[in-house]
matplotlib code that plots the C-alpha trace (Angstrom):
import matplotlib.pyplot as plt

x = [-6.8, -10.1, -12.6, -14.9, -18.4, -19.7, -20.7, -19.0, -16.0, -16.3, -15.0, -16.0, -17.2, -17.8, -17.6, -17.7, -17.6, -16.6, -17.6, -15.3, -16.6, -15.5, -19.1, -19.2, -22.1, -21.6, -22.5, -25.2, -23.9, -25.7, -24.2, -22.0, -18.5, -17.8, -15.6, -13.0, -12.6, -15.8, -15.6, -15.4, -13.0, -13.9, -12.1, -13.0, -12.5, -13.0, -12.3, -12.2, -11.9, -9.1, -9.7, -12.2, -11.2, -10.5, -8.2, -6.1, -8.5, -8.3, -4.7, -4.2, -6.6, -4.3, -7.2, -5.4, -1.9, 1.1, 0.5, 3.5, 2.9, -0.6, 0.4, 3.2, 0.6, -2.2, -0.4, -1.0, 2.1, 1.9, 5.5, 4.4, 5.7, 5.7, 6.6, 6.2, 5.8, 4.7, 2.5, 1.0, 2.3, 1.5, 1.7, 0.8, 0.2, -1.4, -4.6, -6.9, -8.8, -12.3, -13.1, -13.0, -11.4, -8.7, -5.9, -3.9, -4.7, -4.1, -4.8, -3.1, -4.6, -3.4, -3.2, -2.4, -3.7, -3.6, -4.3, -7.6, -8.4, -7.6, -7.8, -7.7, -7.8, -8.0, -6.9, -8.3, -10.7, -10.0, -11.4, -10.3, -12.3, -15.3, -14.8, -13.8, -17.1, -19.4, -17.5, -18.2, -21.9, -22.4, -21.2, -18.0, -16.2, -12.8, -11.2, -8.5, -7.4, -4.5, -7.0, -8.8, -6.0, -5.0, -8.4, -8.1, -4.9, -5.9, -8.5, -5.5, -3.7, -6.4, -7.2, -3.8, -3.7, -6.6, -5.0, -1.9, -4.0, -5.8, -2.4, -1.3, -4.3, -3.4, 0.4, -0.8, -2.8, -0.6, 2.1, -0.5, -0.9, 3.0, 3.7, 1.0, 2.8, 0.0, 1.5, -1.0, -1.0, 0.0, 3.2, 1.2, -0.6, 2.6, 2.9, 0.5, 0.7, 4.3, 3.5, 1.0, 3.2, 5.9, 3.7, 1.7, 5.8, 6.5, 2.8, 4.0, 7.6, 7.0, 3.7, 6.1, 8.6, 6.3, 5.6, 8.9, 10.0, 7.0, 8.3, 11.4, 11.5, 8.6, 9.2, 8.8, 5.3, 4.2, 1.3, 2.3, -0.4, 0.9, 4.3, 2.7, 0.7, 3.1, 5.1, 1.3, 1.3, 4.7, 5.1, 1.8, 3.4, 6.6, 5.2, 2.9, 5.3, 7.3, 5.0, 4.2, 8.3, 8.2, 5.4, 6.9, 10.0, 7.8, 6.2, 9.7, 10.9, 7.5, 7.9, 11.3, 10.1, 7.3, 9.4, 11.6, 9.0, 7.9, 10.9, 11.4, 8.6, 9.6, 12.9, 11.0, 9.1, 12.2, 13.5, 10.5, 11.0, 14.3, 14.5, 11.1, 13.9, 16.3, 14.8, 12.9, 15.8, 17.7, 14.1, 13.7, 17.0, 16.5, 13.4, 14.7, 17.5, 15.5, 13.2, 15.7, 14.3, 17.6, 19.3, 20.9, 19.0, 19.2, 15.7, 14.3, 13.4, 13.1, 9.4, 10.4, 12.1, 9.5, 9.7, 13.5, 13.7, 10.8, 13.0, 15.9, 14.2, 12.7, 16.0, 18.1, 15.6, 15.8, 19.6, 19.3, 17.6, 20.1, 23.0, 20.6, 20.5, 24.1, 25.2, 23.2, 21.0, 18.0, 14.8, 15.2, 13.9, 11.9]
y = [-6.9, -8.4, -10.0, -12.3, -13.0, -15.3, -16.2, -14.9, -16.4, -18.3, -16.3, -13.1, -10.6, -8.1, -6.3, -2.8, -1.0, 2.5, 5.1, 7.6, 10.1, 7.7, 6.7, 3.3, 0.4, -2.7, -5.4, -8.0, -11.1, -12.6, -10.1, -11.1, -9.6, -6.3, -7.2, -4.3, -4.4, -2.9, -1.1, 2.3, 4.8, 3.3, 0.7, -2.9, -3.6, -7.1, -8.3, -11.4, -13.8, -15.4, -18.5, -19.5, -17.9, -20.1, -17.6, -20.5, -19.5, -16.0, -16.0, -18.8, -16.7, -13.5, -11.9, -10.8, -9.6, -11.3, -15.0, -14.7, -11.2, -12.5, -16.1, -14.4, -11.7, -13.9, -16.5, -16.6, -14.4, -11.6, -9.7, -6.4, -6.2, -4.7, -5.8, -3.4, -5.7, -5.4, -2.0, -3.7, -3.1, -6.5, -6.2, -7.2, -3.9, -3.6, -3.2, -2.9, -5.6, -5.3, -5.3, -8.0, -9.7, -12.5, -13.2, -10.2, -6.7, -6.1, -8.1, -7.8, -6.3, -8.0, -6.2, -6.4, -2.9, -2.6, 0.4, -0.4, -2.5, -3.4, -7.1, -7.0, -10.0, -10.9, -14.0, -12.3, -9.7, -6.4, -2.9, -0.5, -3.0, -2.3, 1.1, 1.9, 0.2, 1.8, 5.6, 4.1, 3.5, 6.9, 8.0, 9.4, 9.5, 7.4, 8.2, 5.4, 2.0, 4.2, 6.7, 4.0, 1.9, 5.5, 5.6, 2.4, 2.9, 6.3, 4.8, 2.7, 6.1, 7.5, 4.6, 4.5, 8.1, 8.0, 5.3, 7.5, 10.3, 7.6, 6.7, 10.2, 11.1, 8.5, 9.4, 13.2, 12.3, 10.1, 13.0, 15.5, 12.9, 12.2, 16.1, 17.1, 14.3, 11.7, 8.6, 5.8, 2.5, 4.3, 2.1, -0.7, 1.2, 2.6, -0.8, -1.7, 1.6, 1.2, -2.3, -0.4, 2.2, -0.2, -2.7, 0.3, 1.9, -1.7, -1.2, 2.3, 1.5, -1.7, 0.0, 3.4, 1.0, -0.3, 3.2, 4.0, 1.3, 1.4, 5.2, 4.3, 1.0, 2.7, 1.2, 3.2, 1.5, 2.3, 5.3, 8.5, 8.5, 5.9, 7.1, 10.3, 8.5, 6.3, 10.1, 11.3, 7.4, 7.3, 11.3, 11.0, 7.8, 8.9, 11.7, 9.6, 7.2, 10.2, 10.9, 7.1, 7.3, 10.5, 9.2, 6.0, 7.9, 10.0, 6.8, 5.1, 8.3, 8.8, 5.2, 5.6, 8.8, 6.9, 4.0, 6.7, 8.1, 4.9, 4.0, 7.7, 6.5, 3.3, 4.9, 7.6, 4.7, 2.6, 5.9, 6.2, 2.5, 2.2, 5.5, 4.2, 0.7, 2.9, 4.4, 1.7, -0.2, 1.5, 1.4, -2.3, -3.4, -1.5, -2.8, -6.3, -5.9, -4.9, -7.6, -10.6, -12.0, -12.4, -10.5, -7.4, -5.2, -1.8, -0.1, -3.7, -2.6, 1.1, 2.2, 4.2, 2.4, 1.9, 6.2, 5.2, 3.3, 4.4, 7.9, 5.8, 4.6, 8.2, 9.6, 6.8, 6.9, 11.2, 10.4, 8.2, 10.2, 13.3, 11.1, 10.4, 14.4, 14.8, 12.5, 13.9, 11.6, 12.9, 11.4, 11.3, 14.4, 14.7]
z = [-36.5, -38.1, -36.2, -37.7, -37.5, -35.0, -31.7, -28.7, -27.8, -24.5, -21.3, -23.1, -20.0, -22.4, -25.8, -26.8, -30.6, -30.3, -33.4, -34.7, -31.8, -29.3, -27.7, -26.8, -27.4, -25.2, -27.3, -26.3, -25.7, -28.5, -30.9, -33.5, -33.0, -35.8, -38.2, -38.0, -41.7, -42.3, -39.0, -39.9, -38.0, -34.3, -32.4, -30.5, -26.6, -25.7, -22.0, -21.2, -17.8, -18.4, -16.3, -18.2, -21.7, -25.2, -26.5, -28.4, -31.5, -31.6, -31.2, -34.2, -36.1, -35.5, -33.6, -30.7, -32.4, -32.8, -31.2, -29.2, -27.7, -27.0, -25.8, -23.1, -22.5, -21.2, -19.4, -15.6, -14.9, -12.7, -13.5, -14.4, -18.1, -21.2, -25.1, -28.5, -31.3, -35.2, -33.9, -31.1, -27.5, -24.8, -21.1, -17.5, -15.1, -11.9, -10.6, -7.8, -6.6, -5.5, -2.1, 0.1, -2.8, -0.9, -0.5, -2.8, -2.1, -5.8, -9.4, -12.7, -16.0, -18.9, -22.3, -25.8, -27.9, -31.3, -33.6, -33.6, -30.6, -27.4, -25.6, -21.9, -19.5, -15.8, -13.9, -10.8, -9.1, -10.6, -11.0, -13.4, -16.1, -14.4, -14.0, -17.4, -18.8, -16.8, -17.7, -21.5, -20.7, -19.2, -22.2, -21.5, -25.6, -25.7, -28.8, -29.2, -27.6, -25.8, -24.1, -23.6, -21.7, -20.1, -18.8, -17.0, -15.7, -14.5, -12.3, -10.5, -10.3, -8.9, -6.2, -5.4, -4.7, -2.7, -0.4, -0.1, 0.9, 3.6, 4.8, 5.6, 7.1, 9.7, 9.5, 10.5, 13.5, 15.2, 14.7, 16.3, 19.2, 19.3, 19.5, 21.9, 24.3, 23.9, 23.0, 23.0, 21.2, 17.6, 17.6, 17.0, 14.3, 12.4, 11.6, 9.0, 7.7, 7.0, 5.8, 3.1, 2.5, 0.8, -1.0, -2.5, -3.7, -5.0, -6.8, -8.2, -9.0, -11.4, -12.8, -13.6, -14.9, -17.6, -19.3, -18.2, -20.4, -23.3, -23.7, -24.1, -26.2, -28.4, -32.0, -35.0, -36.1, -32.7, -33.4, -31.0, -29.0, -27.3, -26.7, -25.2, -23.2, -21.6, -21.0, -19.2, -16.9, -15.9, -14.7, -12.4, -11.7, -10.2, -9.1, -6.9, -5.6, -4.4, -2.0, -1.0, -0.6, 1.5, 3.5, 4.4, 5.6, 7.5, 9.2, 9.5, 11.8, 13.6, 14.6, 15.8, 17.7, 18.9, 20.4, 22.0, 23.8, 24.9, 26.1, 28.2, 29.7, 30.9, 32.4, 33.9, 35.7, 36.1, 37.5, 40.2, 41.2, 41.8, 43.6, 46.2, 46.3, 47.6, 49.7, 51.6, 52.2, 54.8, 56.6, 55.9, 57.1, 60.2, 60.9, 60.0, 62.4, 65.6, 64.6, 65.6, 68.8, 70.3, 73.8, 73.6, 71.1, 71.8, 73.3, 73.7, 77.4, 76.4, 76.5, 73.6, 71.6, 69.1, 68.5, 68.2, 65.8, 63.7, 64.0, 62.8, 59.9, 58.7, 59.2, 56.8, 54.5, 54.3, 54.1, 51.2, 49.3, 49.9, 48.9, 45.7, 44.8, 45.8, 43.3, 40.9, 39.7, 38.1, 35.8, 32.3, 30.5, 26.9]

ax = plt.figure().add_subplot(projection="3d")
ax.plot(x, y, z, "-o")
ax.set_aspect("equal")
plt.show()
């Protein structure tokens, strides 16, 4: 891929030349754009905001690879994809948004890498870019277009990881609550974590399926780097969303334990409440019955009969609750 001279294209975000030791120079945005021909042994990154990009140029000059790799590349299509073609491997993989960024959690990177460069796009928020460039600048040496991609899909890795690690965190303190018996509102928060949980698998599972696929489908103009690369991405990959897997199980089965506990409780207290019921109704029909103004109640005339009855009542109520153990009815247990 040859670059020509000239002004920046338009949506350009940045530009950085990389020598043949892999330090990067980002170039100044009045800076004509290295022609690759004359380039030496280092590589191009361009990065572009692909709202606002003019990429109909480049790609009609053969700037950006094959035009149709490029042209299904950079359209706003967020599949997570990959295509090999004529030494130049096209895709769409996820990444990170920033924070705060609305409404998606995550972006798209958008990609087509050459031997000798590397074109990468956004239609959204997105970090690895970001954090790539800045590694670059610090002066961190990237020897090739597929370290360089590895790099930036490392930092999703990584990110993802890190929220994993944040999820289970939460997972492992609501089981120490749950097993020490001290069940609060943690239902309410298995929720979203589960909710995470399987949005960051679906992340990991169609991001493994590109290398998964790019390692496979490798053609034979495709350098090796790129193959072992795509090997490196896709083995953390699975790796990781084993444990986003494992985790979600784990908060699947916490929840469930959760809701059983919950619902102990509630039949303990059902328990209680039907059992103070029982008891107060042999009392309550008594005292309902000797409270009919009508002739003939027994101890109406009785100076007593207040003693009596109250007697009466103590004594059903003790008698209910002996039938209640005789039958054997007892409060749940956990």
């Amino acid at each position: 891929m040859t670059m020509s001279q000239g002004a920046s294209p338009p949506g350009l975000l940045w530009a950085m030349s990389f020598n043949e030791r892999g330090c990067g120079h980002r170039l100044q945005p009045d800076e004509a754009l290295p022609d690759l021909g004359a380039f030496g042994a280092g590589f191009l990154w361009l990065h572009f905001d692909l709202k606002v990009a003019e990429l109909g140029p480049l790609i009609d000059a053969g700037h950006v690879g094959p035009q149709h790799l490029a042209e299904a590349v950079f359209r706003p299509d967020e599949h997570q994809r990959v295509t090999v073609a004529d030494g130049h491997v096209g895709g769409v993989v996820a990444d990170l948004a920033r924070p705060g960024a609305r409404p998606d959690a995550s972006g798209r990177l958008h990609f087509v890498m050459g031997p000798r460069s590397l074109v990468s796009g956004r239609w959204g928020p997105a970090e690895s870019p970001d954090a790539t460039r800045a590694t670059a600048e610090q002066g961190h040496p990237i020897l090739s277009p597929v370290l360089l991609l590895e790099t930036m899909v490392g930092y999703v890795v990584a990110s993802m990881a890190a929220t994993g690690q944040r999820l289970s965190d939460e997972v492992d303190g609501i089981e120490d609550r749950v097993l020490d018996g001290r069940v609060r509102d943690d239902r309410r928060r298995l929720g979203p974590i589960r909710r995470s949980t399987v949005r960051l698998h679906r992340q990991l599972l169609g991001l493994a399926a590109v290398f998964h696929r790019l390692e496979e489908d490798a053609a034979p103009d495709l350098h090796g780097p790129a193959v072992a690369v795509a090997a490196r991405l896709a083995q953390r990959l699975d790796a990781l969303d084993r444990d986003v897997t494992a985790l979600a199980e784990r908060a699947r089965l916490l929840q469930e334990e959760v809701a059983a506990r919950v619902a102990e409780e509630s039949n303990r207290q059902l328990y209680v409440l039907s059992v103070l019921s029982a008891l107060f109704l042999p009392p309550t029909f008594l005292t309902g019955l000797f409270g009919m103004n009508v002739k003939g109640l027994p101890f109406a005339d009785d100076p007593h009969g207040f003693l009596y009855v109250g007697g009466l009542s103590l004594a059903s109520a003790v008698a209910t609750y002996g039938i209640i153990r005789a039958l054997g009815i007892r409060p749940p247990r956990g």
